[in-house]
C-alpha positions in Angstrom: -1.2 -11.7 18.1 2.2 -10.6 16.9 4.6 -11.8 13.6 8.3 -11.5 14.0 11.3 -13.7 13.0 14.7 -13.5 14.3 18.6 -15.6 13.3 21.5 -16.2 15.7 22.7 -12.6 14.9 19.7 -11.0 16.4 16.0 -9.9 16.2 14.0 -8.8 13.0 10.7 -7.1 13.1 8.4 -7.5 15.8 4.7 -7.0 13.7 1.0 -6.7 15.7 -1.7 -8.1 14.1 -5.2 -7.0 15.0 -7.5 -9.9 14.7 -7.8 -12.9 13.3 -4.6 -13.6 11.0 -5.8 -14.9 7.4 -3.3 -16.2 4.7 -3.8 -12.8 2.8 -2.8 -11.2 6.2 0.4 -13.0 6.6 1.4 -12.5 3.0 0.7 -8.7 3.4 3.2 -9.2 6.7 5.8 -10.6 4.7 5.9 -8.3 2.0 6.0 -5.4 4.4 8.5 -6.8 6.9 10.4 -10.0 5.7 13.1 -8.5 3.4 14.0 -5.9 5.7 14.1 -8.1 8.5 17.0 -10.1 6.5 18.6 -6.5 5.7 18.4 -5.8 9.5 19.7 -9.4 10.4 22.7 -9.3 7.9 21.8 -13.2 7.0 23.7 -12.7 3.6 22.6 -14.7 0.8 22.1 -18.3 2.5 20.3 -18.7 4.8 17.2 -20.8 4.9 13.2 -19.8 6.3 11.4 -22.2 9.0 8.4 -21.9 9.7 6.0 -24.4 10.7 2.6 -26.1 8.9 0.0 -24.0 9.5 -2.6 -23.4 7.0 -1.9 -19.5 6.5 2.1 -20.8 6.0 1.4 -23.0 3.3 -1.0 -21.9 1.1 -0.7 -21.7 -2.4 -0.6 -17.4 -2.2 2.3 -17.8 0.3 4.1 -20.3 -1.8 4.2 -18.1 -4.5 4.9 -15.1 -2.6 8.5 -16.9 -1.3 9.0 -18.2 -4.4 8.3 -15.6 -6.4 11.0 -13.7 -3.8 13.4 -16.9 -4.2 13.4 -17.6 -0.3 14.4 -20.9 0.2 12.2 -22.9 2.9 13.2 -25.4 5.0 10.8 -28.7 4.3 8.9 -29.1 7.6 6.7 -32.7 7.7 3.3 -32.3 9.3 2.7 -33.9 13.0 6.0 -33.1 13.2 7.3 -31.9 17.0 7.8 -28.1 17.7 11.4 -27.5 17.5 11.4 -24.0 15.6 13.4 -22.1 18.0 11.2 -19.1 18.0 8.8 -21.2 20.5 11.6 -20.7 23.3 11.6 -16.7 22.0 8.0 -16.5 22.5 8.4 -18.0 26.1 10.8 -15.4 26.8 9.3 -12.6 25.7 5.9 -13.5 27.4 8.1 -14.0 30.7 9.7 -10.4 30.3 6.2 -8.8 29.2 4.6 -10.3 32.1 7.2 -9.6 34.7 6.2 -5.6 33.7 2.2 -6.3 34.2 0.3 -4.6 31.3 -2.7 -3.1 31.5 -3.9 -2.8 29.2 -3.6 -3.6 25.1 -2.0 -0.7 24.1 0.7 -0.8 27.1 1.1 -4.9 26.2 2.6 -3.7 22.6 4.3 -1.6 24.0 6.2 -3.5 26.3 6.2 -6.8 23.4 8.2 -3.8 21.3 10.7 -3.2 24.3 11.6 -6.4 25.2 11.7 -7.8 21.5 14.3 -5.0 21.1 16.5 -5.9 24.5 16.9 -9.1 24.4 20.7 -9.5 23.3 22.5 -11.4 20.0 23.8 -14.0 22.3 20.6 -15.4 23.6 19.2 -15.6 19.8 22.5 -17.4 18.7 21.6 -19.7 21.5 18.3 -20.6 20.5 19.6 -21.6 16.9 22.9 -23.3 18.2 20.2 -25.6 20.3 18.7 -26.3 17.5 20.8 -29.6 16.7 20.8 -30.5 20.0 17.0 -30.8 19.9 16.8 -32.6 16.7 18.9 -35.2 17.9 16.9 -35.6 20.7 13.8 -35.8 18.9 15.6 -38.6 16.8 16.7 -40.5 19.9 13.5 -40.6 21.4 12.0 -41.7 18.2 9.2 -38.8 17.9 8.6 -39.1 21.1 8.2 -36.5 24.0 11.8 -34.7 25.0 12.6 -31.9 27.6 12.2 -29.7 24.7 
Protein backbone atom coordinates (compact mmCIF):
# COMPACT_ATOMS: atom_id res chain seq x y z
CA UNK A 1 0.00 0.00 0.00
CA UNK A 2 1.44 3.45 -0.68
CA UNK A 3 0.40 7.30 0.75
CA UNK A 4 1.19 10.21 -1.44
CA UNK A 5 -0.65 13.42 -2.29
CA UNK A 6 0.01 15.60 -5.11
CA UNK A 7 -1.58 19.60 -6.57
CA UNK A 8 -1.76 20.83 -10.16
CA UNK A 9 1.94 21.99 -9.67
CA UNK A 10 3.23 18.53 -9.26
CA UNK A 11 3.83 15.46 -7.07
CA UNK A 12 4.57 15.31 -3.26
CA UNK A 13 5.76 12.28 -1.44
CA UNK A 14 5.28 9.04 -2.55
CA UNK A 15 5.21 6.94 1.21
CA UNK A 16 5.15 2.70 1.48
CA UNK A 17 3.33 1.33 4.00
CA UNK A 18 4.04 -2.13 5.20
CA UNK A 19 0.84 -3.69 6.37
CA UNK A 20 -2.21 -2.97 7.32
CA UNK A 21 -2.66 0.97 7.59
CA UNK A 22 -4.26 1.99 11.09
CA UNK A 23 -5.32 5.63 12.01
CA UNK A 24 -2.13 5.95 14.20
CA UNK A 25 -0.30 4.85 10.96
CA UNK A 26 -1.58 7.45 8.82
CA UNK A 27 -1.16 10.18 11.41
CA UNK A 28 2.55 9.04 11.80
CA UNK A 29 2.47 9.54 7.66
CA UNK A 30 1.33 12.92 7.89
CA UNK A 31 3.56 14.23 10.36
CA UNK A 32 6.51 12.74 8.56
CA UNK A 33 5.57 13.66 5.02
CA UNK A 34 2.55 16.15 4.72
CA UNK A 35 4.30 19.54 5.44
CA UNK A 36 7.12 18.92 3.27
CA UNK A 37 5.02 17.68 0.66
CA UNK A 38 3.32 21.41 0.62
CA UNK A 39 7.06 22.87 0.79
CA UNK A 40 7.93 20.66 -2.16
CA UNK A 41 4.48 21.58 -3.98
CA UNK A 42 4.92 25.40 -3.37
CA UNK A 43 0.85 25.45 -2.56
CA UNK A 44 1.48 28.77 -0.63
CA UNK A 45 -0.77 29.52 2.08
CA UNK A 46 -4.33 28.43 0.56
CA UNK A 47 -4.85 25.82 -0.52
CA UNK A 48 -7.35 23.22 0.76
CA UNK A 49 -6.74 19.06 1.78
CA UNK A 50 -9.23 16.29 0.11
CA UNK A 51 -9.30 13.43 1.13
CA UNK A 52 -12.06 11.05 1.20
CA UNK A 53 -14.21 9.23 4.40
CA UNK A 54 -12.43 6.50 5.38
CA UNK A 55 -12.33 5.57 8.90
CA UNK A 56 -8.39 6.18 9.37
CA UNK A 57 -9.18 9.93 7.64
CA UNK A 58 -11.58 10.94 10.09
CA UNK A 59 -10.84 9.93 13.28
CA UNK A 60 -10.77 11.99 16.13
CA UNK A 61 -6.55 11.62 16.32
CA UNK A 62 -6.42 12.77 12.70
CA UNK A 63 -8.80 15.63 13.32
CA UNK A 64 -6.70 17.02 15.75
CA UNK A 65 -3.61 16.36 14.10
CA UNK A 66 -4.85 18.89 10.94
CA UNK A 67 -6.25 21.02 13.20
CA UNK A 68 -3.81 21.23 15.51
CA UNK A 69 -1.52 21.97 12.12
CA UNK A 70 -4.39 24.50 10.82
CA UNK A 71 -4.86 22.52 7.44
CA UNK A 72 -8.01 23.37 6.14
CA UNK A 73 -10.09 20.22 4.82
CA UNK A 74 -12.40 20.17 2.29
CA UNK A 75 -15.94 18.86 3.77
CA UNK A 76 -16.50 15.46 1.90
CA UNK A 77 -20.35 13.90 2.60
CA UNK A 78 -20.26 10.11 3.04
CA UNK A 79 -21.77 7.85 0.02
CA UNK A 80 -20.58 10.41 -1.82
CA UNK A 81 -19.05 9.43 -5.61
CA UNK A 82 -15.20 9.21 -6.00
CA UNK A 83 -14.11 12.31 -7.64
CA UNK A 84 -10.78 13.06 -5.68
CA UNK A 85 -8.51 13.29 -8.56
CA UNK A 86 -5.81 11.16 -7.10
CA UNK A 87 -8.07 7.95 -8.20
CA UNK A 88 -7.09 8.86 -11.99
CA UNK A 89 -3.20 9.21 -10.43
CA UNK A 90 -3.45 5.90 -8.98
CA UNK A 91 -4.67 4.50 -12.43
CA UNK A 92 -1.79 5.87 -13.98
CA UNK A 93 0.76 4.99 -11.97
CA UNK A 94 -0.50 1.28 -11.78
CA UNK A 95 -0.54 1.48 -15.80
CA UNK A 96 3.19 2.73 -15.87
CA UNK A 97 4.30 0.24 -12.98
CA UNK A 98 2.74 -2.49 -14.74
CA UNK A 99 3.90 -1.77 -18.18
CA UNK A 100 7.64 -2.41 -16.49
CA UNK A 101 6.51 -6.05 -14.88
CA UNK A 102 7.87 -6.21 -11.24
CA UNK A 103 8.96 -9.00 -9.77
CA UNK A 104 9.01 -8.80 -7.14
CA UNK A 105 8.10 -6.40 -3.87
CA UNK A 106 11.09 -4.75 -3.55
CA UNK A 107 11.47 -4.00 -7.55
CA UNK A 108 7.41 -2.83 -7.34
CA UNK A 109 8.56 0.21 -4.92
CA UNK A 110 10.96 0.73 -6.77
CA UNK A 111 9.39 1.26 -9.95
CA UNK A 112 6.01 3.14 -7.80
CA UNK A 113 9.17 5.64 -6.71
CA UNK A 114 10.21 6.14 -10.52
CA UNK A 115 7.20 6.72 -12.07
CA UNK A 116 5.66 8.84 -9.17
CA UNK A 117 8.69 10.99 -9.85
CA UNK A 118 8.25 11.19 -13.99
CA UNK A 119 5.11 11.85 -14.44
CA UNK A 120 5.10 15.65 -15.46
CA UNK A 121 3.37 19.09 -13.80
CA UNK A 122 1.02 19.19 -16.73
CA UNK A 123 -0.68 15.91 -16.28
CA UNK A 124 -1.23 16.78 -12.38
CA UNK A 125 -2.65 20.19 -13.37
CA UNK A 126 -4.95 18.23 -15.48
CA UNK A 127 -6.25 16.05 -13.05
CA UNK A 128 -7.32 19.05 -10.74
CA UNK A 129 -8.48 21.31 -13.74
CA UNK A 130 -10.98 18.13 -14.39
CA UNK A 131 -12.05 18.40 -11.36
CA UNK A 132 -15.08 20.84 -12.04
CA UNK A 133 -15.79 19.16 -14.90
CA UNK A 134 -16.59 16.02 -12.95
CA UNK A 135 -18.50 17.69 -10.27
CA UNK A 136 -20.82 19.12 -12.65
CA UNK A 137 -21.30 15.98 -14.06
CA UNK A 138 -22.01 14.30 -11.01
CA UNK A 139 -24.61 17.17 -10.39
CA UNK A 140 -26.24 16.63 -13.77
CA UNK A 141 -26.67 13.09 -13.40
CA UNK A 142 -28.09 13.60 -9.98
CA UNK A 143 -25.60 11.18 -8.06
CA UNK A 144 -25.78 8.97 -10.42
CA UNK A 145 -23.17 6.92 -12.43
CA UNK A 146 -20.87 9.30 -15.03
CA UNK A 147 -17.84 8.37 -17.36
CA UNK A 148 -15.85 9.33 -14.39
Amino acid sequence: MLWGCFAAGGTGALHKIDGVMRKENYVDILKQHFKTSVRKIKLGRKWVFQMDNDPKHTSKIEAKWLKDNKVKVLEWPSQSPDLNPIEHWWAELKKRVRARRPTNLTQLHQLCQDEWAKIHTNYCGKLVEGYLKRLTQVKQFKGNATKY
